[in-house]
Gaussian input, Z-matrix of N, CA and C with variables (Angstrom, degrees):
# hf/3-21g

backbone

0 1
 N
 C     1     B1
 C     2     B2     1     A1
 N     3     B3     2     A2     1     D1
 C     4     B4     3     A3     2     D2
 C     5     B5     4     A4     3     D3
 N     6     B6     5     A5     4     D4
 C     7     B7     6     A6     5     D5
 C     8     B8     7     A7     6     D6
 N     9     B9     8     A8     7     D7
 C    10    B10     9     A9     8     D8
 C    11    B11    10    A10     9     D9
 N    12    B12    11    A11    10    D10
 C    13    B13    12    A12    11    D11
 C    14    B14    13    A13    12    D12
 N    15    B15    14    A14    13    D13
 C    16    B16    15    A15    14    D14
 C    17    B17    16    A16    15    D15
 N    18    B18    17    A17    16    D16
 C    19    B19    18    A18    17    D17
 C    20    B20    19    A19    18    D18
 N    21    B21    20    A20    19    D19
 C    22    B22    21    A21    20    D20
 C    23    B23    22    A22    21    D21
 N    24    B24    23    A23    22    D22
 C    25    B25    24    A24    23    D23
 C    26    B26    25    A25    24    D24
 N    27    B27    26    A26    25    D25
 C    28    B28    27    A27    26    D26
 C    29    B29    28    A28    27    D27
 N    30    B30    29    A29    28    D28
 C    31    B31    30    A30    29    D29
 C    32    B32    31    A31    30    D30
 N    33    B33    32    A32    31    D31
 C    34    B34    33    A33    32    D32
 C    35    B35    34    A34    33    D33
 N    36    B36    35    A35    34    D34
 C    37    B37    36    A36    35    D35
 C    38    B38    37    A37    36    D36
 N    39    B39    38    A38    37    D37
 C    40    B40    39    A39    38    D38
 C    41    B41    40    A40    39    D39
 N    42    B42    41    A41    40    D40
 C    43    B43    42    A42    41    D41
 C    44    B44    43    A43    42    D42
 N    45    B45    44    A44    43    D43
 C    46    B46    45    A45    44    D44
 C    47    B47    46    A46    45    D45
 N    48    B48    47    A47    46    D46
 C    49    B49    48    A48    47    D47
 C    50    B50    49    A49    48    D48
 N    51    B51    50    A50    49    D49
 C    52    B52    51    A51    50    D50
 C    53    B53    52    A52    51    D51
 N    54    B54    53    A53    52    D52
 C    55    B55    54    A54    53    D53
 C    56    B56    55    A55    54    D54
 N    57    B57    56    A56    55    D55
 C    58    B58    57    A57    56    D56
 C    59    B59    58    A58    57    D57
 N    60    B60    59    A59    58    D58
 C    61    B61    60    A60    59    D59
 C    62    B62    61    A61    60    D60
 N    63    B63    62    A62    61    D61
 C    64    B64    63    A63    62    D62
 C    65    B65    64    A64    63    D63
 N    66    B66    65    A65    64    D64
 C    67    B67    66    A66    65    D65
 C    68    B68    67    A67    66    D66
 N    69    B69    68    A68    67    D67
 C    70    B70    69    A69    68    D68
 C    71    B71    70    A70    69    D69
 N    72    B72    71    A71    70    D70
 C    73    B73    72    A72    71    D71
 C    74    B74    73    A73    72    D72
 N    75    B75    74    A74    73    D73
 C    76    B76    75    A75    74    D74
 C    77    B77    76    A76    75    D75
 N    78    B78    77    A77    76    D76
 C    79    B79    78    A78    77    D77
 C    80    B80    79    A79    78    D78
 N    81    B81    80    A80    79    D79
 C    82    B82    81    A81    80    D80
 C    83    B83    82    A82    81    D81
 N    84    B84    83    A83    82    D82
 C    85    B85    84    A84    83    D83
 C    86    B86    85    A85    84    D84
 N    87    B87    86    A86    85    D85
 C    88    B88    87    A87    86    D86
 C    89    B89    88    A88    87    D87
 N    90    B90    89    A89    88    D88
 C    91    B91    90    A90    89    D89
 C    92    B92    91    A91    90    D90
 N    93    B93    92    A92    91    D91
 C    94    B94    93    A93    92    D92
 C    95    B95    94    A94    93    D93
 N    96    B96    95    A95    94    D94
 C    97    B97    96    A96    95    D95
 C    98    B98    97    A97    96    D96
 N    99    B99    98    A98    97    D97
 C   100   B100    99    A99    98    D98
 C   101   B101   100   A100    99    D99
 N   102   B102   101   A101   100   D100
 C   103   B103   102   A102   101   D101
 C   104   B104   103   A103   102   D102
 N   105   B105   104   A104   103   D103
 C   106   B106   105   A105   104   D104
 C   107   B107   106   A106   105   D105
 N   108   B108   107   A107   106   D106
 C   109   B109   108   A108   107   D107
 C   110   B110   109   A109   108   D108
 N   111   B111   110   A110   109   D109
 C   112   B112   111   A111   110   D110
 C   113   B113   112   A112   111   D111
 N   114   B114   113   A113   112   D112
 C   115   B115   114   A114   113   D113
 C   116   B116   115   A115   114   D114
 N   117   B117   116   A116   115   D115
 C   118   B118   117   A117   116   D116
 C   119   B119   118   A118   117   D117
 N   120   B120   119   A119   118   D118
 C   121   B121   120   A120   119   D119
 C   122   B122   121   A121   120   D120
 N   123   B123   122   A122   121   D121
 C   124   B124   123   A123   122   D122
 C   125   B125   124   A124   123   D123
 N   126   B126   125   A125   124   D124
 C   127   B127   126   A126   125   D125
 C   128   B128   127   A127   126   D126
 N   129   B129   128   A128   127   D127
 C   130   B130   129   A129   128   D128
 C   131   B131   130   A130   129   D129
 N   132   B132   131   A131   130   D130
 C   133   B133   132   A132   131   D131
 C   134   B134   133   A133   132   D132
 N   135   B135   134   A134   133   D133
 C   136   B136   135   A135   134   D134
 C   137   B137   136   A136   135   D135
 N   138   B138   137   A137   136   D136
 C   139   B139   138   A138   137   D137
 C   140   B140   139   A139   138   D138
 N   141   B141   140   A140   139   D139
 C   142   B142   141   A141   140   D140
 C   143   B143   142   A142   141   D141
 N   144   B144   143   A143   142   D142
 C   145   B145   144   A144   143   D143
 C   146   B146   145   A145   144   D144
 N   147   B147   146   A146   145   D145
 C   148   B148   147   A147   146   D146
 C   149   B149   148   A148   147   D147
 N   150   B150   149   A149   148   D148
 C   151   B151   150   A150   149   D149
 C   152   B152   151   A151   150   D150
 N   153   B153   152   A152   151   D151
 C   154   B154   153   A153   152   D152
 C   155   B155   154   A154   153   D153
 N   156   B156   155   A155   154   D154
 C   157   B157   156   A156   155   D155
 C   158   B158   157   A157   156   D156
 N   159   B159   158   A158   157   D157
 C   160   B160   159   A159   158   D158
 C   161   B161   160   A160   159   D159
 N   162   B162   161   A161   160   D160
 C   163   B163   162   A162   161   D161
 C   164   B164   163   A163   162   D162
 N   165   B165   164   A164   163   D163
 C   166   B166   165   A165   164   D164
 C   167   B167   166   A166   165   D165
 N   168   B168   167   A167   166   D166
 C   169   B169   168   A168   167   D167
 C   170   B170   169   A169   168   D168
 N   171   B171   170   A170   169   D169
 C   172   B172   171   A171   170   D170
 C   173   B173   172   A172   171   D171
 N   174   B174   173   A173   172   D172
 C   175   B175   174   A174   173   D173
 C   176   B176   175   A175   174   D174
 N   177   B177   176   A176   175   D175
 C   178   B178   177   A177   176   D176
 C   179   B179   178   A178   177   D177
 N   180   B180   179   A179   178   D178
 C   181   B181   180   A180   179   D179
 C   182   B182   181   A181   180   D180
 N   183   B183   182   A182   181   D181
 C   184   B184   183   A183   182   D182
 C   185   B185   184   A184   183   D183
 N   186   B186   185   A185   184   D184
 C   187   B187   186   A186   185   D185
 C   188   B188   187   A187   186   D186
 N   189   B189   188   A188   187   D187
 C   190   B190   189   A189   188   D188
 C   191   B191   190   A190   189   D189
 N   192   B192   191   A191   190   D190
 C   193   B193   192   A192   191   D191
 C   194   B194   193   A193   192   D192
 N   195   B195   194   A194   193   D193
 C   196   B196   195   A195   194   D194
 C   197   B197   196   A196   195   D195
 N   198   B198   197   A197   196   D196
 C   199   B199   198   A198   197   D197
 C   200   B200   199   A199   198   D198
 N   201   B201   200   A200   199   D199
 C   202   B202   201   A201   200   D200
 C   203   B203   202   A202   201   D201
 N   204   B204   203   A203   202   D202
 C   205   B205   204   A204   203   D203
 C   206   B206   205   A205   204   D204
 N   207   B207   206   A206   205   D205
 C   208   B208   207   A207   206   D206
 C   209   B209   208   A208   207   D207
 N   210   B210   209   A209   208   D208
 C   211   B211   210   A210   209   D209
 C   212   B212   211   A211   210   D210
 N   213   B213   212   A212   211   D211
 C   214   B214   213   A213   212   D212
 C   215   B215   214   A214   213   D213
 N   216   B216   215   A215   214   D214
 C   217   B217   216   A216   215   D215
 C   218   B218   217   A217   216   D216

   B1=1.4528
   B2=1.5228
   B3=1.4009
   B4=1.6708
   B5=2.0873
   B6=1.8012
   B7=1.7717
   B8=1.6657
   B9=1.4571
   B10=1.3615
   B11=1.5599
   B12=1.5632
   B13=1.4736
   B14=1.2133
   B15=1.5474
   B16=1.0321
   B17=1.7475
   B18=1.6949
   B19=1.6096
   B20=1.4805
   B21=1.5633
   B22=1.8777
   B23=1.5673
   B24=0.9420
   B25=1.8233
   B26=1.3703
   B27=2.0493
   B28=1.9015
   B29=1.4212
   B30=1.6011
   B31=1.3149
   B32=1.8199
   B33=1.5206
   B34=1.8163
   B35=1.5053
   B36=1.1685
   B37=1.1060
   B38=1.9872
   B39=1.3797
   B40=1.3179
   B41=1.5298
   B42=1.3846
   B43=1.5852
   B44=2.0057
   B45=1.4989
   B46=1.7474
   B47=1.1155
   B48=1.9446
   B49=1.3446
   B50=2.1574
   B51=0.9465
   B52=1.7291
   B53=1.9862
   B54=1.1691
   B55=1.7343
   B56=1.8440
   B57=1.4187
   B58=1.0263
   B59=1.2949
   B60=1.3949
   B61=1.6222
   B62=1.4979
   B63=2.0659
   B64=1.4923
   B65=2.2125
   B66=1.2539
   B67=1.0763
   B68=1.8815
   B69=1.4016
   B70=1.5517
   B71=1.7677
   B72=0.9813
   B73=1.3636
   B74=1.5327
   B75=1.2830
   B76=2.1409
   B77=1.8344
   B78=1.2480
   B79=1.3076
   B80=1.7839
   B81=0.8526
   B82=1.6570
   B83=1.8387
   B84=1.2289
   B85=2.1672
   B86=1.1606
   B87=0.9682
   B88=1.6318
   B89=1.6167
   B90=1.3781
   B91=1.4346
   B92=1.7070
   B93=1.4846
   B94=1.5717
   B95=1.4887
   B96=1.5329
   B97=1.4760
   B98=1.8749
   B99=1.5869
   B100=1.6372
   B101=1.4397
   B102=1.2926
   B103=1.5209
   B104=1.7070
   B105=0.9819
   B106=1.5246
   B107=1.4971
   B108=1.1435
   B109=1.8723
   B110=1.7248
   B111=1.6831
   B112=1.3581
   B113=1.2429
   B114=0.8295
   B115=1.4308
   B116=1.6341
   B117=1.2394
   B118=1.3935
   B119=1.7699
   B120=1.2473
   B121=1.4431
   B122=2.0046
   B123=1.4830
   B124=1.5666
   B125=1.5602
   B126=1.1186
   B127=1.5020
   B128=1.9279
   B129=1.7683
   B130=1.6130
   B131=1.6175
   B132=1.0169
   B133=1.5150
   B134=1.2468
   B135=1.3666
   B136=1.8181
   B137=0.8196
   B138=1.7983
   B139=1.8885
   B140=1.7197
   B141=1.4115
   B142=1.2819
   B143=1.9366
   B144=1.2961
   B145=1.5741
   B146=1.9210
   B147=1.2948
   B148=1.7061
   B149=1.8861
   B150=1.4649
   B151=1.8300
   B152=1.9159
   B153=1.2345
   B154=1.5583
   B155=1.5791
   B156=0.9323
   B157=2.1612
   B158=1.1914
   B159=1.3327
   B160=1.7260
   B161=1.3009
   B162=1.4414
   B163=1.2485
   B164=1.5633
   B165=1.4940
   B166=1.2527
   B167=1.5484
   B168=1.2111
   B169=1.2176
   B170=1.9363
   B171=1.7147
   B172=1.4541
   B173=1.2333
   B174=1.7149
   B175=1.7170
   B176=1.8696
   B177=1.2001
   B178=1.0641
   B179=2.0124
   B180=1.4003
   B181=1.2515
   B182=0.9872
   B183=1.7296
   B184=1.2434
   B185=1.7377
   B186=1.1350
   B187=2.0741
   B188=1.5938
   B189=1.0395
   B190=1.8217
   B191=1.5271
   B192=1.2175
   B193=1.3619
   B194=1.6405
   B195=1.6232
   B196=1.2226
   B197=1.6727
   B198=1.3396
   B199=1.3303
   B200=1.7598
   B201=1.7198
   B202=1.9387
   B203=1.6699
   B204=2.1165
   B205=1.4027
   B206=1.1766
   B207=1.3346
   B208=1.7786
   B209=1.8535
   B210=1.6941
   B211=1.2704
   B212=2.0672
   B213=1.7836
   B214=0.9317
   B215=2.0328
   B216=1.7590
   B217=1.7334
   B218=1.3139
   A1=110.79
   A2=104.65
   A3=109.81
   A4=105.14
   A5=94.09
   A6=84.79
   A7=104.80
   A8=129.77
   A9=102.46
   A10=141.88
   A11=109.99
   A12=111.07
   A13=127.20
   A14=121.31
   A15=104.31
   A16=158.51
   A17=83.19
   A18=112.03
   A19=99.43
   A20=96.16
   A21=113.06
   A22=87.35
   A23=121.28
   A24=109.72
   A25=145.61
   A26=82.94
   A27=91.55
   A28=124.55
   A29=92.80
   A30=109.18
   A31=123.23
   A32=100.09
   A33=114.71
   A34=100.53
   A35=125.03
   A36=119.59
   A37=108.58
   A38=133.54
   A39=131.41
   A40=104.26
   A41=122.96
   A42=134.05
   A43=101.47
   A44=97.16
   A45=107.03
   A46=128.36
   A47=122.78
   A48=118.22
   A49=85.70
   A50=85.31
   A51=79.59
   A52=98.30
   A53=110.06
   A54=96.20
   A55=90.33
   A56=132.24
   A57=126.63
   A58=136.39
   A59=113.75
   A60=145.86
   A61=89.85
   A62=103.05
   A63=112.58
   A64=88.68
   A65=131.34
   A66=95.07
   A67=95.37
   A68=106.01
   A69=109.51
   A70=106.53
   A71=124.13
   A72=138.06
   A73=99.16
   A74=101.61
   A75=117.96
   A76=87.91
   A77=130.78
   A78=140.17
   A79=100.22
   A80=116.29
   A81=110.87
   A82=85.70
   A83=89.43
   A84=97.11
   A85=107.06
   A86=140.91
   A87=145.21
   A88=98.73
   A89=115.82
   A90=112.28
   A91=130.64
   A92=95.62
   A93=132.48
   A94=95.57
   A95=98.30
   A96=110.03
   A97=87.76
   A98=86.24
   A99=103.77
   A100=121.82
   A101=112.01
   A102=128.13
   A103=106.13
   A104=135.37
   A105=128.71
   A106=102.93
   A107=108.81
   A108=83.70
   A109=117.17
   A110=125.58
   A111=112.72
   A112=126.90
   A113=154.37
   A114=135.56
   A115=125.37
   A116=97.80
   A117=113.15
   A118=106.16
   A119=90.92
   A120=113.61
   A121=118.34
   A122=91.49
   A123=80.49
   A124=125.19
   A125=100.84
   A126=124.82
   A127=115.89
   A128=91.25
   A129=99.40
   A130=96.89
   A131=126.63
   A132=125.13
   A133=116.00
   A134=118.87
   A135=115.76
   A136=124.71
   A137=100.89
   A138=100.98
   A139=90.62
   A140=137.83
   A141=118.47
   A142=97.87
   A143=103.76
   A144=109.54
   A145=115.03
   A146=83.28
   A147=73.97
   A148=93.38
   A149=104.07
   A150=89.00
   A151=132.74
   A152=94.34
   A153=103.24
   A154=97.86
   A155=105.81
   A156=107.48
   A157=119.87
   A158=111.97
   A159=116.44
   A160=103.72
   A161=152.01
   A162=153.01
   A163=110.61
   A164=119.78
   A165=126.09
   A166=105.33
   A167=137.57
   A168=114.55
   A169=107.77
   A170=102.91
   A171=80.39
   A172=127.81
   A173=103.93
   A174=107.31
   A175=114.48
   A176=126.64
   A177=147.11
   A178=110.41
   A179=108.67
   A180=134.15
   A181=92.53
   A182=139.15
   A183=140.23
   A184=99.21
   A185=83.77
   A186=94.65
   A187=100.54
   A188=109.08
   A189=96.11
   A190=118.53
   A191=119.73
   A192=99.29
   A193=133.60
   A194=105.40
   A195=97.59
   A196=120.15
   A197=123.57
   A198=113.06
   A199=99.28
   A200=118.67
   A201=108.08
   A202=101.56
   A203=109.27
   A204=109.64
   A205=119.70
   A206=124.02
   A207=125.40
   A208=121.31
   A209=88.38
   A210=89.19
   A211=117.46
   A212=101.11
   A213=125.82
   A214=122.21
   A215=90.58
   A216=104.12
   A217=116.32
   D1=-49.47
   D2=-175.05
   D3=-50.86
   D4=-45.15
   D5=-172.28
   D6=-75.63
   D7=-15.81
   D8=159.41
   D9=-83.76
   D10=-5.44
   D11=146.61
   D12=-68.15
   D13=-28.78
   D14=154.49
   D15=-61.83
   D16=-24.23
   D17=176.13
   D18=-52.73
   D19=-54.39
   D20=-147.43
   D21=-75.03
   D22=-27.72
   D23=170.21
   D24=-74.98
   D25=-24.41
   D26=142.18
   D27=-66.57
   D28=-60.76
   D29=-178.42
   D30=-28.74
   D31=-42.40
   D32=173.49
   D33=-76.90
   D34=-48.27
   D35=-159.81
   D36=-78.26
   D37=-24.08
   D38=161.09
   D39=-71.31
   D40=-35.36
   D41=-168.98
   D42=-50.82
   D43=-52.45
   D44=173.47
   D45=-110.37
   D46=13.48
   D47=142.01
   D48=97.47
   D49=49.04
   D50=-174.55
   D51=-110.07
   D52=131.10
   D53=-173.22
   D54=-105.72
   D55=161.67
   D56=175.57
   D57=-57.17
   D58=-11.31
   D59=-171.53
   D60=-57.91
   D61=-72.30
   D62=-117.44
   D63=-85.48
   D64=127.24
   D65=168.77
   D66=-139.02
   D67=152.32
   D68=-163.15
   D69=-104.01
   D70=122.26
   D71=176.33
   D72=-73.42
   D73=148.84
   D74=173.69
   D75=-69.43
   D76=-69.75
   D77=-174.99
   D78=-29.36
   D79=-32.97
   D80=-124.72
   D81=-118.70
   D82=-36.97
   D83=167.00
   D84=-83.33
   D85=-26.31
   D86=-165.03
   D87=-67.35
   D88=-46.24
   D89=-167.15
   D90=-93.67
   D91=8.84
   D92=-174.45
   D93=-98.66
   D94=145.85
   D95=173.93
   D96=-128.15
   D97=138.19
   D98=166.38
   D99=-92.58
   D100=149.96
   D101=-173.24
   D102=-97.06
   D103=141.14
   D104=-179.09
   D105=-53.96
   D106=-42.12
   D107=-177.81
   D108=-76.11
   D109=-5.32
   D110=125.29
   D111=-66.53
   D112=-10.98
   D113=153.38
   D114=-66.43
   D115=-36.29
   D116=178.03
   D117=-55.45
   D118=-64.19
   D119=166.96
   D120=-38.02
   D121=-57.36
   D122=173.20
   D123=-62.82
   D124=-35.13
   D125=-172.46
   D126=-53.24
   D127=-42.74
   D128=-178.85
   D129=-90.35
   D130=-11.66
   D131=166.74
   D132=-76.10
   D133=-14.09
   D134=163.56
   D135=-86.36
   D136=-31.64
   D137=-169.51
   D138=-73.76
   D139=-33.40
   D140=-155.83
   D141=-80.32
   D142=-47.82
   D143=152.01
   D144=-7.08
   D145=-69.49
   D146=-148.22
   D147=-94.91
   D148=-17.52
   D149=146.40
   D150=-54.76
   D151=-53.51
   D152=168.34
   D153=-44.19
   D154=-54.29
   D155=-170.65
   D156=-78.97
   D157=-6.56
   D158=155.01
   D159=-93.38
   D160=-26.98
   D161=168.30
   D162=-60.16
   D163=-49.43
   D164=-177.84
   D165=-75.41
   D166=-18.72
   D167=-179.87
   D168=-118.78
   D169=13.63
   D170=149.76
   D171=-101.25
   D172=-23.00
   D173=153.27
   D174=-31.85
   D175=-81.13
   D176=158.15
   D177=1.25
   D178=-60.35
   D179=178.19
   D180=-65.61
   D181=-57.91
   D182=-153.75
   D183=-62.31
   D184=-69.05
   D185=179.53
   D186=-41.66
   D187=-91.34
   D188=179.35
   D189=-26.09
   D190=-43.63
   D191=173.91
   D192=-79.08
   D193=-16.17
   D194=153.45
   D195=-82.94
   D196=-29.77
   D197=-172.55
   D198=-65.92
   D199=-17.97
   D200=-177.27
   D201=-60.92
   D202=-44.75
   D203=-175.37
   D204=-61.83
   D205=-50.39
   D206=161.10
   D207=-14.14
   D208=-59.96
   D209=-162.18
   D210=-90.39
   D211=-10.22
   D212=150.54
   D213=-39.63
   D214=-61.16
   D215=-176.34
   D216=-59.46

């Protein structure tokens, strides 16, 4: 379990372009004002977001459904 949170935390983290360096505090965004092309920006970082997270959990489905036939045979 532990190495697939870890996967899925690469996996999110290449999904929105995040390098291990850069990391953003709640404090530290709070006092920033965004420009529309951050927003724009956040915006295509969700849709690819929550594509990656429809990709990862039909993989996910996939495995369960072969491990139901496995244990079915």
């Amino acid at each position: 379990m532990r190495t697939f949170v870890i996967l899925f935390g690469l996996l999110i983290s290449q999904a929105i372009g995040v390098d291990s360096g850069s990391l953003v505090t709640v404090a530290g965004a709070a006092d920033s004002s965004f420009t529309q092309a951050d927003r724009d920006r956040m915006i295509r970082t969700e849709v690819k977001l929550e594509e990656g997270l429809k990709t990862v959990n039909q993989r996910i489905d996939a495995v369960n459904q072969r491990i139901d036939d496995n244990l079915k045979a």
